[in-house]
N, CA and C of each residue as an Amber inpcrd file, in Angstrom:
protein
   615
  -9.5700000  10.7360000 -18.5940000 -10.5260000  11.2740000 -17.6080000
 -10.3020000  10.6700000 -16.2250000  -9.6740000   9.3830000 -16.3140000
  -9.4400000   8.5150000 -15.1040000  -8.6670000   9.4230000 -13.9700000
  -7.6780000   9.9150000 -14.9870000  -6.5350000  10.4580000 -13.8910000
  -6.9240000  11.6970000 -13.2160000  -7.3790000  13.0290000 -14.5050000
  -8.2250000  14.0160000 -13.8610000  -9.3230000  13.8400000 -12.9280000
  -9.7930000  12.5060000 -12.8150000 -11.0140000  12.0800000 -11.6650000
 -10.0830000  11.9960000 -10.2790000  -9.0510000  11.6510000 -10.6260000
  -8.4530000  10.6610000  -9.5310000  -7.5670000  12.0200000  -8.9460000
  -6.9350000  13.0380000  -9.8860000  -6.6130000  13.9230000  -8.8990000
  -7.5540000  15.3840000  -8.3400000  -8.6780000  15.3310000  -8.7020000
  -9.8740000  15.8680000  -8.2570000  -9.8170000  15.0460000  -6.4710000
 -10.1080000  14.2300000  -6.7080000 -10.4740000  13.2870000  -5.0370000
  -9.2420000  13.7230000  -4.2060000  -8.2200000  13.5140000  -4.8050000
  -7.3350000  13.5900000  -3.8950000  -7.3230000  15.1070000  -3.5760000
  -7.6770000  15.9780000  -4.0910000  -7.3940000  17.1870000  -3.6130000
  -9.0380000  17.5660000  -2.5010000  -9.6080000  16.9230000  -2.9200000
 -11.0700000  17.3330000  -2.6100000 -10.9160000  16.7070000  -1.1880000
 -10.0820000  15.2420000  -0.5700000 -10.0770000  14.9060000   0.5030000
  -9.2380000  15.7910000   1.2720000  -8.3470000  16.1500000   0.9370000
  -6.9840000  17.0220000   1.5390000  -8.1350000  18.4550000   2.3380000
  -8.8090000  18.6800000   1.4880000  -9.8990000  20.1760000   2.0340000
 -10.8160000  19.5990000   3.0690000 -11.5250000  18.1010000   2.6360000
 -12.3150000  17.3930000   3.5860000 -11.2950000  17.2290000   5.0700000
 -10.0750000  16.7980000   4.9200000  -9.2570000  16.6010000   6.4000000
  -9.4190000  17.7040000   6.9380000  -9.1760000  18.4780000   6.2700000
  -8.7310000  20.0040000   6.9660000 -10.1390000  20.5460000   7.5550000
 -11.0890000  20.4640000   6.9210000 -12.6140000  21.0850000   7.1760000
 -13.7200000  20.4200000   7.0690000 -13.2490000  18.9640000   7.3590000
 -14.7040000  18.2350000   7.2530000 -15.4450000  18.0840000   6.0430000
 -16.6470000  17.0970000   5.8510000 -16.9170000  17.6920000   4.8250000
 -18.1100000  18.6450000   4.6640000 -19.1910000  18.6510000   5.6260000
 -20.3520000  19.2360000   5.4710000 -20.1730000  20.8730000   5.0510000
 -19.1760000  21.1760000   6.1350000 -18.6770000  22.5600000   5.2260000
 -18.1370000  23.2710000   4.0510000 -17.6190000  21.5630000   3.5840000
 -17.1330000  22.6090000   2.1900000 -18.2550000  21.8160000   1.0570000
 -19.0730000  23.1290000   0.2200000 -19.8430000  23.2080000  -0.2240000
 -19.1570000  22.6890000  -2.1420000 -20.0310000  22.3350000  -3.1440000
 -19.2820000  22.1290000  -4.7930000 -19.3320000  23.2260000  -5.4090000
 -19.3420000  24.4060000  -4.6750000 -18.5080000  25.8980000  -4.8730000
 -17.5720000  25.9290000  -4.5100000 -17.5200000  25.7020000  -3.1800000
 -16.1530000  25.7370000  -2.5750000 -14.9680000  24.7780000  -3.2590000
 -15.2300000  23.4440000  -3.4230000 -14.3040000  22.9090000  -4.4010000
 -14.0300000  23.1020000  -5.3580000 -14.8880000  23.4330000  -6.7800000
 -14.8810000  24.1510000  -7.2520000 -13.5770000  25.5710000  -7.7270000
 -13.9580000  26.0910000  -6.4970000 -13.4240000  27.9810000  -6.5940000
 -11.4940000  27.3760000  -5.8430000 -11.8070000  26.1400000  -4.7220000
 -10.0560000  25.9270000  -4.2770000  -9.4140000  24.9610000  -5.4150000
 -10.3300000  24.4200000  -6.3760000  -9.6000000  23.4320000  -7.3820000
  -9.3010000  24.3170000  -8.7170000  -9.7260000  25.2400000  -8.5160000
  -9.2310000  26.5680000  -9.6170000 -10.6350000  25.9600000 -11.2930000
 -11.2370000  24.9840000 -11.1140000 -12.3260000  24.7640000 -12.2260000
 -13.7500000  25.0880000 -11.9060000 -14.2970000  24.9820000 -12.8070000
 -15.6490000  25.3660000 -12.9000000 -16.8980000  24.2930000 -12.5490000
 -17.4570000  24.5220000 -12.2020000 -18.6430000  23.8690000 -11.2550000
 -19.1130000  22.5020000 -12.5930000 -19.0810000  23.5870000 -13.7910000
 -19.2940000  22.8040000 -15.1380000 -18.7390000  21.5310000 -15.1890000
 -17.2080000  21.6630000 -15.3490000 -16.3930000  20.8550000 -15.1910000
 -16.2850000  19.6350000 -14.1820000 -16.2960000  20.3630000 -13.0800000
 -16.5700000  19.3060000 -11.7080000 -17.8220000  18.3230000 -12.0650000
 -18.9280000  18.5960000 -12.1350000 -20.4680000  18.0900000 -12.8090000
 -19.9170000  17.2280000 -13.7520000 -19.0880000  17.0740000 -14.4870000
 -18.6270000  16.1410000 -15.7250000 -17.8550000  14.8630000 -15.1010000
 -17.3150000  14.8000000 -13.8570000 -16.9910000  13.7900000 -12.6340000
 -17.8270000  13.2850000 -12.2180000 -18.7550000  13.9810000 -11.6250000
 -19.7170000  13.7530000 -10.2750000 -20.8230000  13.7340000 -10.1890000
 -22.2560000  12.9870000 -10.1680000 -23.1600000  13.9130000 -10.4010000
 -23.7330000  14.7990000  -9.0390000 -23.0940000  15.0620000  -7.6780000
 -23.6320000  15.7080000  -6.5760000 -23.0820000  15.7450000  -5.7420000
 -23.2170000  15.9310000  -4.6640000 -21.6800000  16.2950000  -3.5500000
 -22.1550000  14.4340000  -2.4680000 -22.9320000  14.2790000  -3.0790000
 -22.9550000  12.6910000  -2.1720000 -22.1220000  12.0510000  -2.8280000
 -22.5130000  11.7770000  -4.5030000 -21.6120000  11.3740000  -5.2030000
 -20.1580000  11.5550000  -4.9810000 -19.5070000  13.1200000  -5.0660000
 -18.4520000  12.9600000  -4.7960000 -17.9350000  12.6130000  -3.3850000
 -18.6670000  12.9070000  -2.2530000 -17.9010000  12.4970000  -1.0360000
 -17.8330000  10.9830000  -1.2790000 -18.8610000  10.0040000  -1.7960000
 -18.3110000   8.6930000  -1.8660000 -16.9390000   8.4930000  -2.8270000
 -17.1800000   9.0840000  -3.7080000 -15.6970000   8.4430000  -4.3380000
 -14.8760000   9.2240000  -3.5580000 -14.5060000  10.4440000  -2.6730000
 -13.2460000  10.6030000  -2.2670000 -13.3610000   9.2970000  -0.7640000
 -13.9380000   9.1030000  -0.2880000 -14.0680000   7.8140000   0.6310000
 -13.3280000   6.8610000   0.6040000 -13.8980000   6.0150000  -0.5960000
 -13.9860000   5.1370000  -1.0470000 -12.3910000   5.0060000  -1.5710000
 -12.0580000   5.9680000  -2.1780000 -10.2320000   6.3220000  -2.7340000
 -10.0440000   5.9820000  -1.6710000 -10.1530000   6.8310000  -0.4230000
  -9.3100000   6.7090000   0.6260000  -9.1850000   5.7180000   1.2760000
  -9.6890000   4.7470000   1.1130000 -10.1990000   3.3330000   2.0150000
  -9.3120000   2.3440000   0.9580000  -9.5380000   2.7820000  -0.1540000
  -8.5170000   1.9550000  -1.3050000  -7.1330000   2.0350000  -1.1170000
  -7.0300000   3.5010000  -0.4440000  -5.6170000   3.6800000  -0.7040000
  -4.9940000   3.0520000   0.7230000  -5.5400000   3.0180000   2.0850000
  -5.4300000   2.2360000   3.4480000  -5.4480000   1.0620000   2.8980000
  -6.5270000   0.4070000   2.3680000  -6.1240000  -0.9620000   2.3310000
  -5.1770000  -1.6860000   1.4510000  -4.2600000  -0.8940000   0.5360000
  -3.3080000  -1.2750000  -0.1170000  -2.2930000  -1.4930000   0.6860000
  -1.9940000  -0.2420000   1.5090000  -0.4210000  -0.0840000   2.1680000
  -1.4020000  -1.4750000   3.3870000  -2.3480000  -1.4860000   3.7160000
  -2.2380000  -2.9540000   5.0440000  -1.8840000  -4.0660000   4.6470000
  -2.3360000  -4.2880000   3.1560000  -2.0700000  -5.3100000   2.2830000
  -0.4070000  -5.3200000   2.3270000   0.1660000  -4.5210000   1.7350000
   1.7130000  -4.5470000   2.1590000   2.3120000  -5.3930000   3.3230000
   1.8130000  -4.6800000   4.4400000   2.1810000  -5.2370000   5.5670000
   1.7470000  -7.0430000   5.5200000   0.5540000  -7.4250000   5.5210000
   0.2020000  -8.7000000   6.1610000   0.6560000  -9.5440000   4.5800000
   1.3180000  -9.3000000   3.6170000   1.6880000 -10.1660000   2.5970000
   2.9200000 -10.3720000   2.9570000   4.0040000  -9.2890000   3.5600000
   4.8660000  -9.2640000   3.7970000   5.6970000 -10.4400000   4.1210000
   6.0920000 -11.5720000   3.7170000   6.3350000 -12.7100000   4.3350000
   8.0140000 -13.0910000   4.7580000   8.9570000 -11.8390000   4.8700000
   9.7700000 -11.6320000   5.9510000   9.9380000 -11.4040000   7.3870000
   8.5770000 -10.7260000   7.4810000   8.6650000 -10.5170000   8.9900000
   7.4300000 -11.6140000   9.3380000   7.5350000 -11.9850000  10.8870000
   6.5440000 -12.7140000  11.9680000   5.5220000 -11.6180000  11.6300000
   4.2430000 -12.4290000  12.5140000   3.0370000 -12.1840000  12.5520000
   3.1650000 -11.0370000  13.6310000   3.9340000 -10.8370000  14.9030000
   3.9450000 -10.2510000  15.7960000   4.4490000  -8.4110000  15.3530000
   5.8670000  -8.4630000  14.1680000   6.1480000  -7.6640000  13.5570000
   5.0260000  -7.0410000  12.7920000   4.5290000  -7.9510000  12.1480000
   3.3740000  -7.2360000  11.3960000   2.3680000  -6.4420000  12.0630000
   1.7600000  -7.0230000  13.5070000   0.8610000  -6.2560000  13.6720000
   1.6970000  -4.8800000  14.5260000   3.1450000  -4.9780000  14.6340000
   3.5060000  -3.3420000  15.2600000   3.7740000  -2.6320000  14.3920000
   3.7030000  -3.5180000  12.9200000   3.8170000  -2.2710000  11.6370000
   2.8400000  -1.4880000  11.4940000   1.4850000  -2.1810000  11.4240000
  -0.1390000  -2.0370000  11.3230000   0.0010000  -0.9780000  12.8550000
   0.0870000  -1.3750000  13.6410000  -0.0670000  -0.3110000  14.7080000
   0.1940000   1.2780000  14.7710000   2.0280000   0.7260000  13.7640000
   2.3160000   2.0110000  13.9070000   1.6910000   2.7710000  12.5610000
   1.2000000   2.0560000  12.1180000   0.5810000   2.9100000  10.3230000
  -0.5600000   3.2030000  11.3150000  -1.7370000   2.6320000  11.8280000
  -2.8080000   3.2240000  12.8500000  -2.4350000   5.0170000  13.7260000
  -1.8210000   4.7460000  14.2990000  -1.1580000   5.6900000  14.9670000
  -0.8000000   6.9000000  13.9860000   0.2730000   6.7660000  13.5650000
   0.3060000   8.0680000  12.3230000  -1.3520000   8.4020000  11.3580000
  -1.9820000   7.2620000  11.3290000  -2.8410000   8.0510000  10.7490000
  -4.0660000   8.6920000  11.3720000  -4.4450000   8.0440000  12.7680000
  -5.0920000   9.2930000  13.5340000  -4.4020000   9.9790000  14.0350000
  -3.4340000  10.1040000  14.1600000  -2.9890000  11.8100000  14.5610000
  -2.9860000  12.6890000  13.5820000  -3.3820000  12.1220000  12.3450000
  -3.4630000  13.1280000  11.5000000  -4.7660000  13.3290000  11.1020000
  -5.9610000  12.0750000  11.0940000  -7.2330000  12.4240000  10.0490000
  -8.1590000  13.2630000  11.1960000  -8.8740000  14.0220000  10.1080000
 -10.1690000  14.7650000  11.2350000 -11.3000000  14.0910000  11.1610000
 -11.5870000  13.8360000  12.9140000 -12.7360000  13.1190000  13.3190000
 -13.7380000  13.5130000  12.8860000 -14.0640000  15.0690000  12.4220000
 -15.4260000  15.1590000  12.4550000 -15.9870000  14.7070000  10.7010000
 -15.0150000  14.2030000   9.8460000 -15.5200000  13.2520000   8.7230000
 -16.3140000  12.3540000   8.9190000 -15.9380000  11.5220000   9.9470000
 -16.3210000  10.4060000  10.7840000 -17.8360000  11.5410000  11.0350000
 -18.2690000  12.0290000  11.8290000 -19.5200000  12.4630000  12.4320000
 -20.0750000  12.9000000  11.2170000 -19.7320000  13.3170000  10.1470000
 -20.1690000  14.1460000   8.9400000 -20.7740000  13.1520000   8.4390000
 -20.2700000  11.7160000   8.1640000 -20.0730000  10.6310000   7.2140000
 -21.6980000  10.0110000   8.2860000 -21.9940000   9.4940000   9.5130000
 -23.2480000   9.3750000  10.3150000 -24.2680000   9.9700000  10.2770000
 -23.6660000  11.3820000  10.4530000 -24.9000000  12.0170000  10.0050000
 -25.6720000  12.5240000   9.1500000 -25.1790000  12.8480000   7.9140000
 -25.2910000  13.5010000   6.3960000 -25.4410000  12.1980000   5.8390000
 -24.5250000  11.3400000   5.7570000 -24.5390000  10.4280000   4.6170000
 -24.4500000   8.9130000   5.3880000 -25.4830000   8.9000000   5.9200000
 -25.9530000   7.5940000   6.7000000 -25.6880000   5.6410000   5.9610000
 -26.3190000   6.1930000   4.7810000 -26.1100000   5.1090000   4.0790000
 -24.4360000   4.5750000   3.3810000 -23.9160000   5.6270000   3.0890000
 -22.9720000   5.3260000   2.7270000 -21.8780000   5.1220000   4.1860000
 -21.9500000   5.7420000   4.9780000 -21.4240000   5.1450000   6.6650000
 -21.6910000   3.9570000   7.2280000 -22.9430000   3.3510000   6.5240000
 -23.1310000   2.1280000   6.7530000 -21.9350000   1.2450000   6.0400000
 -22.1300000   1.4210000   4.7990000 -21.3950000   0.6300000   3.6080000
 -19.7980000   0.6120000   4.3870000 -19.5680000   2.0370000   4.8230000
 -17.9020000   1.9470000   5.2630000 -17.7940000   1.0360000   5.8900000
 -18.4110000   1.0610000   7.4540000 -18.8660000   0.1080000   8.4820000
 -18.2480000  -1.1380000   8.1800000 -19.7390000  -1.7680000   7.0860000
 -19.1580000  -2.5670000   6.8460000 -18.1520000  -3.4240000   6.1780000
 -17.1020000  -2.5460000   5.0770000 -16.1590000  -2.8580000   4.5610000
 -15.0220000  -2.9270000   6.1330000 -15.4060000  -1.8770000   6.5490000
 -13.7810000  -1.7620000   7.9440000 -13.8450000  -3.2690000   8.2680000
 -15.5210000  -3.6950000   8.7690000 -15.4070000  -4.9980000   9.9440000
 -14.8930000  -5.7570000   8.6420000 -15.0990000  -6.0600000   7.6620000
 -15.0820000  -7.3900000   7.3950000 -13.8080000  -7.4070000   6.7820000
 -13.3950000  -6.6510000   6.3780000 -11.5670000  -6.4290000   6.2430000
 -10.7500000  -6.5650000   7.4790000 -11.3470000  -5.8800000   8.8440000
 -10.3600000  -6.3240000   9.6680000 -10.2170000  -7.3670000  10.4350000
 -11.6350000  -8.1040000  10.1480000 -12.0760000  -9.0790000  10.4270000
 -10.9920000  -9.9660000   9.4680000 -11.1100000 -10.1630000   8.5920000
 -10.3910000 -11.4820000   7.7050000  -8.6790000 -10.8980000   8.4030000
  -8.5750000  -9.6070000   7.8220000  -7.2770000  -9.6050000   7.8110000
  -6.4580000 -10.1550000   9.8080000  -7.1880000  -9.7290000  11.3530000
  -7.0430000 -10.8180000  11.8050000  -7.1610000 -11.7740000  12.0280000
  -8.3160000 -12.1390000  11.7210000  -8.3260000 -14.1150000  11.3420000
  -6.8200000 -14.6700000  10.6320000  -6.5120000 -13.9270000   9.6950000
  -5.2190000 -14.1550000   8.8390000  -4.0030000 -14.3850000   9.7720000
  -3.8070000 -12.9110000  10.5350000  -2.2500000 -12.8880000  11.5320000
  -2.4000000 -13.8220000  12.7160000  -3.6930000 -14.2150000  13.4190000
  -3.5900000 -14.8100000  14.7330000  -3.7420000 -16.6290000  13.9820000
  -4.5710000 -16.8570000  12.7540000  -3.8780000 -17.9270000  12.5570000
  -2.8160000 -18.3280000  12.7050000  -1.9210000 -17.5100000  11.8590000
  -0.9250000 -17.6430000  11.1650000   0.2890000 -17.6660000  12.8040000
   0.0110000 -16.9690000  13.5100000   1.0100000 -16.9260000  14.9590000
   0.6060000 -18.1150000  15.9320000  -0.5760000 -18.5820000  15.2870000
  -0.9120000 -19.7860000  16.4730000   0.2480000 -20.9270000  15.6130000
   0.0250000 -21.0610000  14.1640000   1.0910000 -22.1110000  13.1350000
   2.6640000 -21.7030000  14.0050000   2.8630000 -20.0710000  13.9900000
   4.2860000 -20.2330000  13.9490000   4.8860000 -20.3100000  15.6220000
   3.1340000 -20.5410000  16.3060000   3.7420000 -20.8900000  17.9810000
   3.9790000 -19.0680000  18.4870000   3.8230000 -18.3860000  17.9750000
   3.9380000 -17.2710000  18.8960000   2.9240000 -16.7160000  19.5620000
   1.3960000 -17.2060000  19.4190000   0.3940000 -17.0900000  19.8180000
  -0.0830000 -18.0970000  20.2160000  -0.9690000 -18.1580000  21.4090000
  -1.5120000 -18.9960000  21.9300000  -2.3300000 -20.2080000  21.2300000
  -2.2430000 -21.5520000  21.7320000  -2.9150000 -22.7550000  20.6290000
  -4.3950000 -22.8510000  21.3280000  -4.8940000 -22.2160000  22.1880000
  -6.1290000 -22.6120000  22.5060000  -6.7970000 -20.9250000  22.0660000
  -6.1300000 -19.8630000  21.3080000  -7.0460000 -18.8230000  21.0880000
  -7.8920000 -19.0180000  20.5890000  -9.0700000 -18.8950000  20.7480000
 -10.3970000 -18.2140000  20.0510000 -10.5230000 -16.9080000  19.1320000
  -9.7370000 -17.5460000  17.6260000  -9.5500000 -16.3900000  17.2510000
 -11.0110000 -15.3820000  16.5990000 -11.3480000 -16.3600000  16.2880000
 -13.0920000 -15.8960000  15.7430000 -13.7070000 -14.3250000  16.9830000
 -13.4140000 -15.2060000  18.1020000 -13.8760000 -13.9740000  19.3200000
 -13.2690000 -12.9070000  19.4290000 -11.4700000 -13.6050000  19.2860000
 -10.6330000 -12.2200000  19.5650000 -11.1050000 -11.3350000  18.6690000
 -11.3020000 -11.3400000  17.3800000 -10.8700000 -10.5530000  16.0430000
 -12.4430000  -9.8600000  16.5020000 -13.6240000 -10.4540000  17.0640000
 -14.8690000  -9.9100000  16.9120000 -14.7980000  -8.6260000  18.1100000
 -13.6770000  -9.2060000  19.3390000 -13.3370000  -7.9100000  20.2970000
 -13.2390000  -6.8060000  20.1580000 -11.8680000  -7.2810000  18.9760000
 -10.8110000  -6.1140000  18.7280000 -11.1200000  -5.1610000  18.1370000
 -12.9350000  -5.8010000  17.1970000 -13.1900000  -4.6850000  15.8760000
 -14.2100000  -4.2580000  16.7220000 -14.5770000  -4.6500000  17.8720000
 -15.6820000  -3.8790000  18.6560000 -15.3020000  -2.6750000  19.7840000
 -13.7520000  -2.7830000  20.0450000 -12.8950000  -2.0530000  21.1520000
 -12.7220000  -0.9370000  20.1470000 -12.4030000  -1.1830000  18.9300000
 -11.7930000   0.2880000  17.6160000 -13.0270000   0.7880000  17.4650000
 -14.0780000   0.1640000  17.2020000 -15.1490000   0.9770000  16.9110000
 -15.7140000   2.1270000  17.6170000 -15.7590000   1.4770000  19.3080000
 -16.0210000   2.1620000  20.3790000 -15.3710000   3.0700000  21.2740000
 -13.9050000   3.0110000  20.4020000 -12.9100000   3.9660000  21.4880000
 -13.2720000   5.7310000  21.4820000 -14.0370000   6.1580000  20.4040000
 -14.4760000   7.5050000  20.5170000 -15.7820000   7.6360000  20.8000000
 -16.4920000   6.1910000  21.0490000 -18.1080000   6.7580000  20.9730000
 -18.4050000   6.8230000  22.6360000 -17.2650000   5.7770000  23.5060000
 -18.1190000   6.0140000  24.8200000 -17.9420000   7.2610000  25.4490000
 -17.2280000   8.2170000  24.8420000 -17.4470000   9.8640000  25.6070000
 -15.8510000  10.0850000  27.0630000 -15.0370000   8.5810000  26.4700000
 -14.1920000   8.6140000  27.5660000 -12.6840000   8.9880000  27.3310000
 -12.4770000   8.9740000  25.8570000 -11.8210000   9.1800000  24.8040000
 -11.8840000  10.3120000  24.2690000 -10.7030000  11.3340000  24.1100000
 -11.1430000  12.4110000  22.6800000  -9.6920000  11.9600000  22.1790000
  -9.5950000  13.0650000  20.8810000  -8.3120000  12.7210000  20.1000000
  -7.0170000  13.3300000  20.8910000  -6.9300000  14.3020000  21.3640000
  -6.0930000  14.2010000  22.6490000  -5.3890000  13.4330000  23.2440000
  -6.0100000  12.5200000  23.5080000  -5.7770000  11.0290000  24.2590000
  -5.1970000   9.9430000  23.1350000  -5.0690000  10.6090000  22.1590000
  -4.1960000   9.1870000  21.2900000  -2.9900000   9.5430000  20.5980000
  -2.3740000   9.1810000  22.1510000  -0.7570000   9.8420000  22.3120000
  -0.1960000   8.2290000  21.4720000   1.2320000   8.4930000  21.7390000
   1.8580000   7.0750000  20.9650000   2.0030000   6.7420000  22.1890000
   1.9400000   7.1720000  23.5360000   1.6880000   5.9440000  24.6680000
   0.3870000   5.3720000  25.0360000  -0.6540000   5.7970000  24.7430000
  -2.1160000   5.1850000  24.7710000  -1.8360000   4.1400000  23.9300000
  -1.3370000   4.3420000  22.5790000  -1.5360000   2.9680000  21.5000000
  -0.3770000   1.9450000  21.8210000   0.8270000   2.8100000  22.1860000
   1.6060000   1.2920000  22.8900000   1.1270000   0.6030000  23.7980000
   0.3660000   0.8740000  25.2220000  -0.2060000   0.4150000  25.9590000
  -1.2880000  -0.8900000  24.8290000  -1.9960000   0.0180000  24.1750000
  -3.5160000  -1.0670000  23.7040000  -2.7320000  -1.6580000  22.8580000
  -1.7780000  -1.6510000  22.3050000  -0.6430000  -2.9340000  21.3960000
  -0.1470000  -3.9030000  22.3740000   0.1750000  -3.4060000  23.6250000
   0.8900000  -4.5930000  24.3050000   0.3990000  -5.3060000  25.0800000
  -1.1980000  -4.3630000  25.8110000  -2.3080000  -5.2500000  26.1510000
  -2.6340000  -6.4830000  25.0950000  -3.2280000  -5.9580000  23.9110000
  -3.4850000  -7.1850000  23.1840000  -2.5520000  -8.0750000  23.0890000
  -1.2240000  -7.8520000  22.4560000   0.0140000  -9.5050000  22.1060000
  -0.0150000  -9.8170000  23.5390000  -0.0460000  -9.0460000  24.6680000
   0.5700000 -10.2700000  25.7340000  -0.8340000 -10.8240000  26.1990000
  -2.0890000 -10.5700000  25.7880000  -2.8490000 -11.3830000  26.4040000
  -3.3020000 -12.4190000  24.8560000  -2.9270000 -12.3660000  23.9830000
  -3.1980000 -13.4720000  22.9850000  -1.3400000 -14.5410000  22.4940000
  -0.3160000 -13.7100000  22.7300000   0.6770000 -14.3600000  22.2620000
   0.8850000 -16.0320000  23.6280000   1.9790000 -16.5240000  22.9780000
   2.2620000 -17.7740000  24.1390000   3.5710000 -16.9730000  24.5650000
   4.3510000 -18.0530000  25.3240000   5.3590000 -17.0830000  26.3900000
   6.3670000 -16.9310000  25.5490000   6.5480000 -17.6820000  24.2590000
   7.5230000 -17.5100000  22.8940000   7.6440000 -16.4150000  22.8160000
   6.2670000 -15.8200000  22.1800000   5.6730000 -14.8650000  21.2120000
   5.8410000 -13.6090000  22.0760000   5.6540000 -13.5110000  23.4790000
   5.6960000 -12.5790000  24.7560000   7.0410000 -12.1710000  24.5510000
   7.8880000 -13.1420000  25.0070000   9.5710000 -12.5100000  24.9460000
   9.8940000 -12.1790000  23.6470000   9.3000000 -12.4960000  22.4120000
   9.8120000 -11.9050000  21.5340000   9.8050000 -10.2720000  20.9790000
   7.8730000 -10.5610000  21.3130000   7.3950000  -9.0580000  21.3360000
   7.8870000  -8.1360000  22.5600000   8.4690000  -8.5260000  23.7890000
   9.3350000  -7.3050000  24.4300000  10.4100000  -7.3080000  23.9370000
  11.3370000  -8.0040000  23.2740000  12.5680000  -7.7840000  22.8160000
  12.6080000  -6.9980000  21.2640000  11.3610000  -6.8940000  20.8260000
  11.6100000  -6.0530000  19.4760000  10.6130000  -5.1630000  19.8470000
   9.5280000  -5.1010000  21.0050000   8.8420000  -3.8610000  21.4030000
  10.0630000  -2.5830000  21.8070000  10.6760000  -3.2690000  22.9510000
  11.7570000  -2.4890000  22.6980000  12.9820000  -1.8190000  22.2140000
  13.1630000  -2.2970000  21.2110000  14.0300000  -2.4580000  20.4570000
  13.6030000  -1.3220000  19.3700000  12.2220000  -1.3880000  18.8680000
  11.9470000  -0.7500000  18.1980000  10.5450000   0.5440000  18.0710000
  10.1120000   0.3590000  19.0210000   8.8210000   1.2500000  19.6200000
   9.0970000   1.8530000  20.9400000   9.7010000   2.1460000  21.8370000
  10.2670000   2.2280000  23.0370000  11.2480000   3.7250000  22.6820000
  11.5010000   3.9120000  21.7510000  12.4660000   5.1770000  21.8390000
  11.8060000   6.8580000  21.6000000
């Protein structure tokens, strides 16, 4: 039943990208998953129910591949976060925002819960890299990383809400810009020349 659950979500999010979710109704999934409402009901018990578990998948399945990246212990801390950048990047140009507005307004409580899984995951996970670059000297020894990391998750949060931003605007030169703002104002002058010599090297083309 695990697996038939598990490829239910995944198909049920694929319709949510495409159309949000408030619009598609547990008919509509249903009638595009080719089963019966019966059937679906034997998963789920309600369409809150299921929008949390397709969520919740999806947040499982992001924080695996980030996990990838920051375990990674071949590459610097500096590499890592232009891996993370560029996984950021590919994935809003692809997800639809108005999940995000669907997820606030319909399902308040569970938008909370996201909320707070994002901060406190991206919270640890930079506490983790700007430690770890202050040890290997490519980041500054007097950062405040506690503050930075509390910035950074307050700048992502807010980049669509102040009305100055649409998705339009998140070209792969907007996010190189806000990648190279951040390393050169937290790296040391190490960490600076390193990150232009593999910024360009490898994000630049």
């Amino acid at each position: 039943m695990e697996k038939e659950l598990l490829d239910i979500l995944k198909k049920v999010n694929t319709l949510y990208q495409k159309y949000g979710i408030k619009s598609i109704t547990m008919d509509d999934v249903a009638k595009k998953l080719g089963i019966s409402k019966k059937t679906l009901y034997q998963y789920v018990k309600d369409k809150a129910d299921l929008v949390e578990k397709v969520i919740m998948l999806e947040i499982k399945d992001k924080q695996k591949i980030s996990k990838e990246f920051i375990n990674n212990k071949k590459i610097n801390v500096i590499e890592k976060a232009i891996q993370v950048h560029k996984f950021i990047d590919e994935y809003l140009k692809n997800v639809n925002f108005s999940i995000e507005y669907d997820l606030r307004k319909y399902y308040p409580d569970l938008y909370k819960k996201i909320q707070e899984m994002r901060r406190k995951n991206m919270y640890e996970s930079m506490l983790r890299n700007m430690k770890k670059g202050k040890k290997e000297g490519l980041y500054r020894k007097d950062l405040n990383v506690e503050l930075i990391a509390k910035l950074q998750i307050f700048r992502a949060e807010n980049l669509l809400d102040n009305g100055m931003f649409s998705k339009k605007d998140f070209t792969i030169e907007t996010f190189n810009e806000l990648l190279t703002y951040h390393i050169r104002g937290i790296a040391s002058n190490k960490g600076i020349k390193y990150f232009e010599k593999f910024f360009n090297k490898n994000m630049s083309k």
